[in-house]
N, C-alpha and C positions, 0 to 999 in steps of 0.2 A: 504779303511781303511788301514792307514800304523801298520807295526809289531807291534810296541810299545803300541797301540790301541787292536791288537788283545793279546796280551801277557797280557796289564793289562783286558782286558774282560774274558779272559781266567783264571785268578788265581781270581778275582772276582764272577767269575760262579763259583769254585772252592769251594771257600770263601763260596759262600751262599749254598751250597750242605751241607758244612761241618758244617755250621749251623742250618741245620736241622737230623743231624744223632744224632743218640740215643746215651746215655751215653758209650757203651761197642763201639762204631765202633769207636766214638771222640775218643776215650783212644787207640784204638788202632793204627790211627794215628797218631795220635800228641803226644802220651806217647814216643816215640823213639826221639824226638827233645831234651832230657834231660836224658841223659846216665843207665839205667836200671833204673829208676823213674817215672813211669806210673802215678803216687800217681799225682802228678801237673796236670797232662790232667785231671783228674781223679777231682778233686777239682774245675778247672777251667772250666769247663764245663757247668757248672749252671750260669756261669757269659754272656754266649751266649746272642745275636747273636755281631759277631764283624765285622765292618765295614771293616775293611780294615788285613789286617795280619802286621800290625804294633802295632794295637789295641790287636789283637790276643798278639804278645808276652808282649807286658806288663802287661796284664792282667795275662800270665806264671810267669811274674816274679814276678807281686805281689804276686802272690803266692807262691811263696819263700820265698820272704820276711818277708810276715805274720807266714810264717812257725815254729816250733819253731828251740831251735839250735840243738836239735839232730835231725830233721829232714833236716835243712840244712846240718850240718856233715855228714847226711848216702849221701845226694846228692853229695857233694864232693868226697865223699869216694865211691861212685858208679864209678868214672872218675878213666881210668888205670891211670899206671905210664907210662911213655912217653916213649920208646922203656925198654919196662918192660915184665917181661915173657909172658904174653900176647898174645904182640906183635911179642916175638922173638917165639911163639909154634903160632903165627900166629889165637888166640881164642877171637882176640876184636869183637865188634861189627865192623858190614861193615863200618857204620859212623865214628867210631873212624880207622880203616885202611887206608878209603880213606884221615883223616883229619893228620892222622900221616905222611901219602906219601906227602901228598901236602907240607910238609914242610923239607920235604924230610932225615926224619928219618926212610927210608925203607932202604937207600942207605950209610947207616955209615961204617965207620973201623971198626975193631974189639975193636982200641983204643978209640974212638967214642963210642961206646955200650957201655966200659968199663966207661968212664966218665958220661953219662945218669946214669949208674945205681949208679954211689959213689954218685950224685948226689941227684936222688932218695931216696937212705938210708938216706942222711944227712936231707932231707928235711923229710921227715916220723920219722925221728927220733925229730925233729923238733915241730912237727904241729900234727903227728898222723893221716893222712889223705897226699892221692898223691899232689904232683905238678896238678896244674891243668894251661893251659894257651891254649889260641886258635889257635893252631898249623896250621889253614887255613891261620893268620895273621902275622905268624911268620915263620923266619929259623932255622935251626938249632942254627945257632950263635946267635942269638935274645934271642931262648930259654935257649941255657946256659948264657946268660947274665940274663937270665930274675932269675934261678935259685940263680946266685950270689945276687942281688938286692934281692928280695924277702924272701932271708934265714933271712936278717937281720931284717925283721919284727918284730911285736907284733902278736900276737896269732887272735889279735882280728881284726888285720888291716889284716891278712893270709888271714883268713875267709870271710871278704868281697873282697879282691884282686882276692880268687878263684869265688866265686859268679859272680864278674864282669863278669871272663873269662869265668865263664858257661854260662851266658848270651848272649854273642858273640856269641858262639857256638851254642847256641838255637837259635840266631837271624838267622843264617847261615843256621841252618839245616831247620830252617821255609822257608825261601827262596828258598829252594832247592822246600820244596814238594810243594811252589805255582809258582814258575815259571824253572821247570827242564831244566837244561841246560845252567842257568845263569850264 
């Protein structure tokens, strides 16, 4: 049997364990794929068993979607600011540090840090709720582009622009916990 065979048997077998865990042990895995928001695993759980963990996140995000909007805002509003206190007292979750590094907002200027956070304010002052964008799929310069673009929005196109980029991030962090190391 070549790797690719054992890697998908592997997050398959995964797959069907996690299909039979009881409500509290689901939520506690899969509640961290969506930034302090357990409440999704939590929901989604009843919609058991999923074929494949493709099937898995869209079933997370329909549950978002059905969400209402202050349940989506508290979701948004769970996602720090992108090198935002946090980050600089070093207090994110491990998933948001590693996904910040990867885009290599560990390694900024001083004038760099300063730009993220005028950024940050203008966007929160903005929308009321962080920048969200999937820092695994971006750089630094993407993300300050992404800040310029994005400021110029509607309220209502913000909110689903973040949603997307939560989405990504779940897709990512699902990946992570069925095949580590990908």
């Amino acid at each position: 049997m070549n790797r690719g065979n054992q890697t998908t048997n592997q997050s398959q077998l995964e797959l069907a364990g996690l299909n039979q865990l009881p409500r509290e042990d689901f939520v506690r895995i899969i509640g961290p794929v969506f930034e302090h928001s357990p409440w999704i695993a939590e929901l989604t759980w009843s919609k058991r068993p999923y074929a494949d963990c493709a099937q898995l996140h869209r079933a997370l995000c329909e549950t978002v979607n059905a969400a209402s909007e202050e349940q989506q805002l508290a979701l948004i509003r769970a996602h720090p600011d992108l090198v935002g206190r946090a980050a600089l007292a070093g207090t994110l979750t491990r998933e948001s540090t590693d996904e910040q590094a990867s885009a290599g907002l560990g390694q900024l200027s001083s004038q760099e840090i300063l730009l993220f956070q005028e950024n940050n304010a203008a966007y929160r002052e903005k929308f009321g709720f962080p920048f969200v964008i999937c820092a695994r799929l971006n750089k630094k310069e993407a993300i300050l582009a992404g800040f310029e673009l994005r400021l110029k929005n509607s309220q209502t196109q913000e909110v689903r622009d973040a949603l997307e980029e939560i989405f990504k991030i779940a897709g990512l962090r699902l990946r992570d916990l069925f095949s580590p190391g990908a």
